[in-house]
C-alpha atoms as a printed R data frame, in Angstrom:
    type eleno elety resid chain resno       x      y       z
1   ATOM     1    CA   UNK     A     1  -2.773 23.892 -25.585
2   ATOM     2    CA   UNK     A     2  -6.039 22.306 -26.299
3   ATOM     3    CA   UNK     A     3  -5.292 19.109 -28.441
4   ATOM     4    CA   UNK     A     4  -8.078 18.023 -31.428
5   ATOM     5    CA   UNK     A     5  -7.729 14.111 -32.412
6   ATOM     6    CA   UNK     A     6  -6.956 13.167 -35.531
7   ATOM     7    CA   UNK     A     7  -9.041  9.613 -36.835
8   ATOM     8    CA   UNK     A     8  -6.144  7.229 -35.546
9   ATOM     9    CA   UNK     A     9  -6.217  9.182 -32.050
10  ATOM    10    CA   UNK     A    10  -9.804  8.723 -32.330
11  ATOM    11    CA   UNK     A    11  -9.626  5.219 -32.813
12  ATOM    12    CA   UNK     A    12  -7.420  4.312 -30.138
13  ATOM    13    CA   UNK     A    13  -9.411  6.237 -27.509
14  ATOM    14    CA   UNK     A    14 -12.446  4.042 -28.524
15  ATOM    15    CA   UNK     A    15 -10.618  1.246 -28.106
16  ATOM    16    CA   UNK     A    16  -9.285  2.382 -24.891
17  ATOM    17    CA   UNK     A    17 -12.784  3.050 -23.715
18  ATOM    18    CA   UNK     A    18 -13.995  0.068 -24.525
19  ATOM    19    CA   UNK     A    19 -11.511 -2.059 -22.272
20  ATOM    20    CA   UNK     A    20 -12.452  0.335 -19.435
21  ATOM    21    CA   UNK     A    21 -16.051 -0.994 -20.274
22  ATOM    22    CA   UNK     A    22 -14.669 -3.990 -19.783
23  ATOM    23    CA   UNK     A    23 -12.940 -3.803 -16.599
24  ATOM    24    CA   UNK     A    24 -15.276 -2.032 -14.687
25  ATOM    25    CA   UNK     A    25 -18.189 -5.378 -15.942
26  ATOM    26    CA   UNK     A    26 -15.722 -7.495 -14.094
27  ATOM    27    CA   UNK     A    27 -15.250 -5.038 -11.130
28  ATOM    28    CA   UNK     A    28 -18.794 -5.579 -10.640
29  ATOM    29    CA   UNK     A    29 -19.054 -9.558 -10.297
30  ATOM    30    CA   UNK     A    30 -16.843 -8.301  -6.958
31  ATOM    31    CA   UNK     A    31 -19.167 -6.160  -5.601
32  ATOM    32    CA   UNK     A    32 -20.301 -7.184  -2.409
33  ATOM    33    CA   UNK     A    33 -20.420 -6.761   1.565
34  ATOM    34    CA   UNK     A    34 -17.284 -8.266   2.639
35  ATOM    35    CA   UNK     A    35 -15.028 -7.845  -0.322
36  ATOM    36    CA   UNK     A    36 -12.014 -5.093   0.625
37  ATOM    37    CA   UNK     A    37 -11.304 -2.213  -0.950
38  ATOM    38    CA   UNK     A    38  -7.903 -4.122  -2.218
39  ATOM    39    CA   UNK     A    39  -9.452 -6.689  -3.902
40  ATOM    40    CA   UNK     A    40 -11.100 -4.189  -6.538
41  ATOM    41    CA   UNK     A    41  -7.135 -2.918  -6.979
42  ATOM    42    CA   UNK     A    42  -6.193 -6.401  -7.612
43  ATOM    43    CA   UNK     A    43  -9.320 -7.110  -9.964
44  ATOM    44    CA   UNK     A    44  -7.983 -4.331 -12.136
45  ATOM    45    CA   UNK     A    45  -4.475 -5.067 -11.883
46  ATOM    46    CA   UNK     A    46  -5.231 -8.643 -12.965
47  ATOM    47    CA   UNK     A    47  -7.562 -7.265 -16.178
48  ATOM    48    CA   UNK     A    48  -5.012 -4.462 -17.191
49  ATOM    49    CA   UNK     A    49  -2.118 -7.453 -17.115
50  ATOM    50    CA   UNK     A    50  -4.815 -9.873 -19.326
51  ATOM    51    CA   UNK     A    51  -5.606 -6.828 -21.574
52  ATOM    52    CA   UNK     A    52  -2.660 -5.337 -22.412
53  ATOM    53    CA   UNK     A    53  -3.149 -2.308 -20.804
54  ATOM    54    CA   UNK     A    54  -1.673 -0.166 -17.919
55  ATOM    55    CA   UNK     A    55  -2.962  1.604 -15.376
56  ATOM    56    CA   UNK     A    56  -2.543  5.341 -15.416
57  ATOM    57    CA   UNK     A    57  -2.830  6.139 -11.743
58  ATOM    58    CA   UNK     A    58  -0.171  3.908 -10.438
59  ATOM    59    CA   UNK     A    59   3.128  6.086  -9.436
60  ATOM    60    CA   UNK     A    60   1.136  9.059 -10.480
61  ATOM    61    CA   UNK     A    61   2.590 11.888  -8.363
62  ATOM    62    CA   UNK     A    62   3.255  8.521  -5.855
63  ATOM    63    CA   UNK     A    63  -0.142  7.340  -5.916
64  ATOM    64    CA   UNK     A    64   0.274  3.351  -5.177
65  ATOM    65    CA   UNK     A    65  -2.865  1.868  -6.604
66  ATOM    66    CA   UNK     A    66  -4.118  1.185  -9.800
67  ATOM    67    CA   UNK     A    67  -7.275  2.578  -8.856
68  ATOM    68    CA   UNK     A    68  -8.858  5.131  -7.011
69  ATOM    69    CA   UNK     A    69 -11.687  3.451  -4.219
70  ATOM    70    CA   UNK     A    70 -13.295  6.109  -2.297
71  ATOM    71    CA   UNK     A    71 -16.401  4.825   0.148
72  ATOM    72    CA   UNK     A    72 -19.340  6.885   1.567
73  ATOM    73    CA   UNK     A    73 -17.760 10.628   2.284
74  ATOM    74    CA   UNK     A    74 -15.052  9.798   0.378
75  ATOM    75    CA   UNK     A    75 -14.995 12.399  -2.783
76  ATOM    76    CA   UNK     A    76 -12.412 11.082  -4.364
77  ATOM    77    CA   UNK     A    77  -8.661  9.449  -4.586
78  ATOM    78    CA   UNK     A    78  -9.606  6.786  -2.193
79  ATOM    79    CA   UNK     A    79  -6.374  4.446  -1.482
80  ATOM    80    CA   UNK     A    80  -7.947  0.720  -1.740
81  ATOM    81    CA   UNK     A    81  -6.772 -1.141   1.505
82  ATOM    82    CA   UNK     A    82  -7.893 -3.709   3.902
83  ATOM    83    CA   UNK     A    83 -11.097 -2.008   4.265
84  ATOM    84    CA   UNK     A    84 -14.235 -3.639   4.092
85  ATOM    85    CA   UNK     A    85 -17.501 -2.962   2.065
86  ATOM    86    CA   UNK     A    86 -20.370 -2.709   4.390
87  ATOM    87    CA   UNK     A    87 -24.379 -2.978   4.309
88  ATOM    88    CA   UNK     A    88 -25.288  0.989   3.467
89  ATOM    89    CA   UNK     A    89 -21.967  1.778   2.163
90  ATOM    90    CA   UNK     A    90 -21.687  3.320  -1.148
91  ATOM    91    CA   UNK     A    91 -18.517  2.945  -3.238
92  ATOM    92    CA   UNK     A    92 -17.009  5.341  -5.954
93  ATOM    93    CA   UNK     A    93 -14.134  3.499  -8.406
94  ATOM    94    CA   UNK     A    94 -12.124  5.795 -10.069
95  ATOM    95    CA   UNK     A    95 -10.355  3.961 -13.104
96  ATOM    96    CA   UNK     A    96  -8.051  5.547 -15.830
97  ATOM    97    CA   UNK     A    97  -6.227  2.594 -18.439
98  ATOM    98    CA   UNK     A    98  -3.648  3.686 -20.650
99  ATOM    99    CA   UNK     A    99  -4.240  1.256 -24.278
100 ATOM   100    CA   UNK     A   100  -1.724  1.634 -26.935
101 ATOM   101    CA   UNK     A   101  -1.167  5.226 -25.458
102 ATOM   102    CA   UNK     A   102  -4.259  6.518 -24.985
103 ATOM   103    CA   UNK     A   103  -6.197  6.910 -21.633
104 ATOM   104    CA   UNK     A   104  -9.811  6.525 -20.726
105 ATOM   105    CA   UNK     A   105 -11.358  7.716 -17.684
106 ATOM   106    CA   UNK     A   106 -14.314  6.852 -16.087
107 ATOM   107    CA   UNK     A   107 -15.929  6.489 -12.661
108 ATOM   108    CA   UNK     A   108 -19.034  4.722 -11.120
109 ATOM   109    CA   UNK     A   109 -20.669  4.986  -7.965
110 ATOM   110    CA   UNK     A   110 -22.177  2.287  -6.293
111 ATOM   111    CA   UNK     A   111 -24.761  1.107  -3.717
112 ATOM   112    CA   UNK     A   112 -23.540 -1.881  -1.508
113 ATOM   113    CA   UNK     A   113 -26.703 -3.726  -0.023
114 ATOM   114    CA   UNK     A   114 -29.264 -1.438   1.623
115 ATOM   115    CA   UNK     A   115 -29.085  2.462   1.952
116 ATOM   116    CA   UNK     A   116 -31.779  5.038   2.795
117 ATOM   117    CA   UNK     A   117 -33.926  6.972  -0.330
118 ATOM   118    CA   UNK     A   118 -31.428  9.743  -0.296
119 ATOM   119    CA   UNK     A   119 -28.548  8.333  -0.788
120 ATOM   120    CA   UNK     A   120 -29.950  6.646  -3.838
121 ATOM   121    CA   UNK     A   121 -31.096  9.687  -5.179
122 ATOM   122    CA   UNK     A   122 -27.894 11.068  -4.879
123 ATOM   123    CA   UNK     A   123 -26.003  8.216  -7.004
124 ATOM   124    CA   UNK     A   124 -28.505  8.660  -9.391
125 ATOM   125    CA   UNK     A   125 -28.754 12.686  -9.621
126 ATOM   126    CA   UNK     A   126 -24.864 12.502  -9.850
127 ATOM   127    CA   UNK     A   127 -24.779  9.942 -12.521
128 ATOM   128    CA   UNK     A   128 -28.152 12.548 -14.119
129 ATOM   129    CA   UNK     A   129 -25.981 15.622 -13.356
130 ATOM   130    CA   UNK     A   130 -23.455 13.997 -15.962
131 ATOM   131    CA   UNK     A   131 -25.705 13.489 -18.691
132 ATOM   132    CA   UNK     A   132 -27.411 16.788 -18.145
133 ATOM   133    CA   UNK     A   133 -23.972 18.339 -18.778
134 ATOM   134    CA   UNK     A   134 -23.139 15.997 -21.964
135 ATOM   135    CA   UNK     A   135 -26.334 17.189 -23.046
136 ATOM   136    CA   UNK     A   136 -25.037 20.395 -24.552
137 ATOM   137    CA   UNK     A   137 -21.436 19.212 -25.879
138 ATOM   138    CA   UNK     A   138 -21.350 19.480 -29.454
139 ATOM   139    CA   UNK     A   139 -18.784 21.706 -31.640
140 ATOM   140    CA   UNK     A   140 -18.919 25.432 -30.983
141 ATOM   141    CA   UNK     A   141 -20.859 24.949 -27.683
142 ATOM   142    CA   UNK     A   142 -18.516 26.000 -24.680
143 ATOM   143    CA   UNK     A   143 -17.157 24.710 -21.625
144 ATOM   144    CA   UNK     A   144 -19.215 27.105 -19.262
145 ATOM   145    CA   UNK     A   145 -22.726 25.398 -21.154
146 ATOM   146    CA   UNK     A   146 -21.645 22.097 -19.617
147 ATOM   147    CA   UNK     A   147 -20.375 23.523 -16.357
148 ATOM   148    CA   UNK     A   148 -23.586 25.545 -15.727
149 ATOM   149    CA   UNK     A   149 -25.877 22.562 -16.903
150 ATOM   150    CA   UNK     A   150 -24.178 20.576 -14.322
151 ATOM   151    CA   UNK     A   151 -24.131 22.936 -11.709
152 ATOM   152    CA   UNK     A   152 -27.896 24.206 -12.199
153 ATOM   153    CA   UNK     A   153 -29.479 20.126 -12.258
154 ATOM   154    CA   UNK     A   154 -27.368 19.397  -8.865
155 ATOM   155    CA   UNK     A   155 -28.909 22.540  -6.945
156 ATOM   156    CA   UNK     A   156 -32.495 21.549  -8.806
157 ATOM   157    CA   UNK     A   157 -31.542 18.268  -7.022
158 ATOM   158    CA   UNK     A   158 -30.385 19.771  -3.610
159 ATOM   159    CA   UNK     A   159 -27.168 18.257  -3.885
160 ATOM   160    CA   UNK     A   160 -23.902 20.461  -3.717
161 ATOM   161    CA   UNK     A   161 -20.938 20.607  -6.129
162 ATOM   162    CA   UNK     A   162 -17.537 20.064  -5.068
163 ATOM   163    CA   UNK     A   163 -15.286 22.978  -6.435
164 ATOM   164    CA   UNK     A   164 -11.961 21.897  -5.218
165 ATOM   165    CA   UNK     A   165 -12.077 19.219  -8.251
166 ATOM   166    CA   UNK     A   166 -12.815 19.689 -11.630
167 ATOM   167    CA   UNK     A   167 -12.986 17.389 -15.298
168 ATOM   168    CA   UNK     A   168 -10.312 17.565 -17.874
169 ATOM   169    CA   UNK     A   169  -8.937 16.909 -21.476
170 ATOM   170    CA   UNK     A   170  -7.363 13.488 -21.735
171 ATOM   171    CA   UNK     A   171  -5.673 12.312 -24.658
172 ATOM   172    CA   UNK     A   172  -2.322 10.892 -24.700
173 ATOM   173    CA   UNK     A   173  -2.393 12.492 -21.536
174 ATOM   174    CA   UNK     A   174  -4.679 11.540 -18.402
175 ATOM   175    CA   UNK     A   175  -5.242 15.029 -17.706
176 ATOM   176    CA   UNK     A   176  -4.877 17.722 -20.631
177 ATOM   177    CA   UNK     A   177  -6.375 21.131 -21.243
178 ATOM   178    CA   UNK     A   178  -9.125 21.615 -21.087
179 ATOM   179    CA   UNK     A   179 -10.196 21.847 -17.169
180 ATOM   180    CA   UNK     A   180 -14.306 20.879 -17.235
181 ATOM   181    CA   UNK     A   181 -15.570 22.121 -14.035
182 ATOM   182    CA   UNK     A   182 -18.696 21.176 -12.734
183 ATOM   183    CA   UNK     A   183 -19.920 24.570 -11.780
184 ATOM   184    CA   UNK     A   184 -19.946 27.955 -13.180
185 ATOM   185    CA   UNK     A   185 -16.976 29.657 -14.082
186 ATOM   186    CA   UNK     A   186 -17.655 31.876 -17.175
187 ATOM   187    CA   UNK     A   187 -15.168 29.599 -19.137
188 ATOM   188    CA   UNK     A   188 -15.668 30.510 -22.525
189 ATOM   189    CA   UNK     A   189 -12.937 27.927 -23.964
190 ATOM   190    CA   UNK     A   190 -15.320 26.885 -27.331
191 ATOM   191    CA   UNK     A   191 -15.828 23.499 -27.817
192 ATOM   192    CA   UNK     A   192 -14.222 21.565 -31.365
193 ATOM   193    CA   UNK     A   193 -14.851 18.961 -33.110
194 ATOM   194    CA   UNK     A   194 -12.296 16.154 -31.836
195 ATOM   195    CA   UNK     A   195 -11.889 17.172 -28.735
196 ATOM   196    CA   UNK     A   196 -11.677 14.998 -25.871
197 ATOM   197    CA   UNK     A   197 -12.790 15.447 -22.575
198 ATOM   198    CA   UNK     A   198 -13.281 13.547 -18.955
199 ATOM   199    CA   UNK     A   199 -16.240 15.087 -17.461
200 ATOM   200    CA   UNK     A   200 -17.624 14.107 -14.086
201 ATOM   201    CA   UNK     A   201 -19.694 15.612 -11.418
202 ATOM   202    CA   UNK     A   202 -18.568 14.723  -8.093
203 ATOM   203    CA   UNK     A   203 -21.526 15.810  -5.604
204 ATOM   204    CA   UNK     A   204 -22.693 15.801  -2.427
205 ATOM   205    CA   UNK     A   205 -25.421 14.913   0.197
206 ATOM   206    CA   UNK     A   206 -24.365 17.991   2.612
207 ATOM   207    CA   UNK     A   207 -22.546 21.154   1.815
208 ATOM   208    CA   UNK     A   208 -19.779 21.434  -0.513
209 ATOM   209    CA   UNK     A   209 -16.575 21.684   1.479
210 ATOM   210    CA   UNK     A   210 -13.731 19.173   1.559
211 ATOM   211    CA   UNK     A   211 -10.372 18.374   2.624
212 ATOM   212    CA   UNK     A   212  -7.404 16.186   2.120
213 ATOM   213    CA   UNK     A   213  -7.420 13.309   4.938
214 ATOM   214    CA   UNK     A   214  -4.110 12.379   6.309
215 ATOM   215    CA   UNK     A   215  -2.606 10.307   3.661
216 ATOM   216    CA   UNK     A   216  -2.566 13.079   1.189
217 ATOM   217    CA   UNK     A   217  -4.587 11.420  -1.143
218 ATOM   218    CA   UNK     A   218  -8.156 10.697  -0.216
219 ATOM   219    CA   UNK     A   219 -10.747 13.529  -0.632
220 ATOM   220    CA   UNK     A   220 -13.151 13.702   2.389
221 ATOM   221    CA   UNK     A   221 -16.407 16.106   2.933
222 ATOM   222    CA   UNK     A   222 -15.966 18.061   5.974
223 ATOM   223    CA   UNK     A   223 -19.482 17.557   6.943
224 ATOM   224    CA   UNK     A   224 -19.201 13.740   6.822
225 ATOM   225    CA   UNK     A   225 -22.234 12.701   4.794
226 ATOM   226    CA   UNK     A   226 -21.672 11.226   1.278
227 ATOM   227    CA   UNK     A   227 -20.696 11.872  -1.467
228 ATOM   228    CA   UNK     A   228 -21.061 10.623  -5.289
229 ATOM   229    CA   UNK     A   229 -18.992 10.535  -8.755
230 ATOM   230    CA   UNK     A   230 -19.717  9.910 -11.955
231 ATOM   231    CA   UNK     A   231 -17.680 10.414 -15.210
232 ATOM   232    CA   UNK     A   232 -17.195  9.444 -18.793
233 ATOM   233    CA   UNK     A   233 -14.923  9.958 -21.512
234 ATOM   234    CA   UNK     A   234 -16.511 11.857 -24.306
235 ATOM   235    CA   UNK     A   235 -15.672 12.791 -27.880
236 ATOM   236    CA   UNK     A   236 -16.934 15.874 -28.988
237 ATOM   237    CA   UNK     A   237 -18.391 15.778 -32.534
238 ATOM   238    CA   UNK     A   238 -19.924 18.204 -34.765
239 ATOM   239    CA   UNK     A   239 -23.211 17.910 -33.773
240 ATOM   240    CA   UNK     A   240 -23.256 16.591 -30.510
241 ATOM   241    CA   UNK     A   241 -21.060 14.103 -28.468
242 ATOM   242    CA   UNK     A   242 -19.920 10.346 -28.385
243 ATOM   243    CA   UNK     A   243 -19.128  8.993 -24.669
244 ATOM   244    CA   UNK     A   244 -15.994  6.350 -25.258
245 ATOM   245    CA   UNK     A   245 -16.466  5.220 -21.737
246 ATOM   246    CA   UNK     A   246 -20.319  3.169 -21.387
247 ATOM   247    CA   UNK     A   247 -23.356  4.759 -19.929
């Protein structure tokens, strides 16, 4: 069942997005060659404990983390570890906080020190991919307008779409009906006014096949080139969208 927020939902959700704003400014002050994908975890477990907030991830289906890391053809679910950030690498952190609960989701990819023309492009057509789906949210629109308006500026972009993973409601919930995929899939679900959704392209450099590395977690292309993710909390409203998460 589809769940429309009432004002006080509403509320707390913006709220909720904006400590994720938060979090993720001081995840970036980290950001460096050198730093380990462990000390991002600990960076959010240290703001989540000063904000009064939890992270949603953590025991998750026995996820340990508070956050999902996931470097260069890492799609997604990346365990942080000991790992360190290198010159070229480019870094996707996955972050869902639970405020007075409500969750908000959102994900940024980024560029650590120097990487070749394509592999910007590609953070920044999966970050564009995002906003060209956004673009047509607004009540009575549907979730194949978004799906297709992802789907069709990532192939403009010669970049492929991962369809193993898709974007969700979120609520109360971290994941909640409905499922947002990033490419086509004739859903007709109709969009309503206070609905909340997670949507985020998750696209990449080669073809669009993945699998599950060995720690049953972590989301690797099969081709080994990168890949990039980008997502935001929205609220749908009656004439377009508000995105709870930043830009």
């Amino acid at each position: 069942m589809i769940s429309i927020k009432s004002n006080r939902e509403i509320e707390l959700m913006r709220e909720a997005g904006k400590k994720n704003i938060l979090a993720f400014k001081e995840i970036e002050k980290y950001l460096k060659v050198g730093i380990t994908t462990d000390k991002i975890n600990q960076v959010v477990e240290d703001f989540l404990e000063k904000n009064n907030c939890k992270s949603s991830t953590l025991g998750f289906e026995g996820y340990p983390k508070s956050v999902c890391v996931s470097v260069n053809d890492e799609v997604v679910h990346g365990i942080p570890s000991k790992r360190k950030l290198k010159d070229g690498d480019i870094v996707s952190v996955d972050l869902v906080l639970s405020y007075k609960g409500y969750n908000a989701d959102a994900t940024r990819t980024y560029i650590i020190g120097k990487v070749s023309d394509e592999v910007k492009d590609l953070v920044e057509n999966t970050k564009q991919a995002f906003y060209a789906g956004v673009s047509v949210v607004k009540n009575g629109a549907r979730i194949r307008d978004i799906s297709k308006a992802i789907e069709t500026y990532a192939h403009a972009h010669g970049l492929s779409v991962v369809e193993e993973l898709v974007g969700h409601g979120i609520g109360a919930n971290m994941h909640e009906e409905p499922d947002v995929p990033n490419f086509d899939t004739h859903n007709m679900t109709v969009l309503k006014t206070g609905m909340t959704l997670a949507i985020e392209p998750m696209l990449n450099l080669g073809d669009k096949h993945v699998y599950i590395d060995d720690d049953d977690w972590t989301v690797k292309t099969c081709d080994g080139l990168p890949a990039a993710h980008y997502e935001n909390t929205i609220l749908v409203t009656e004439d377009g969208y508000e995105i709870l998460t930043g830009d």
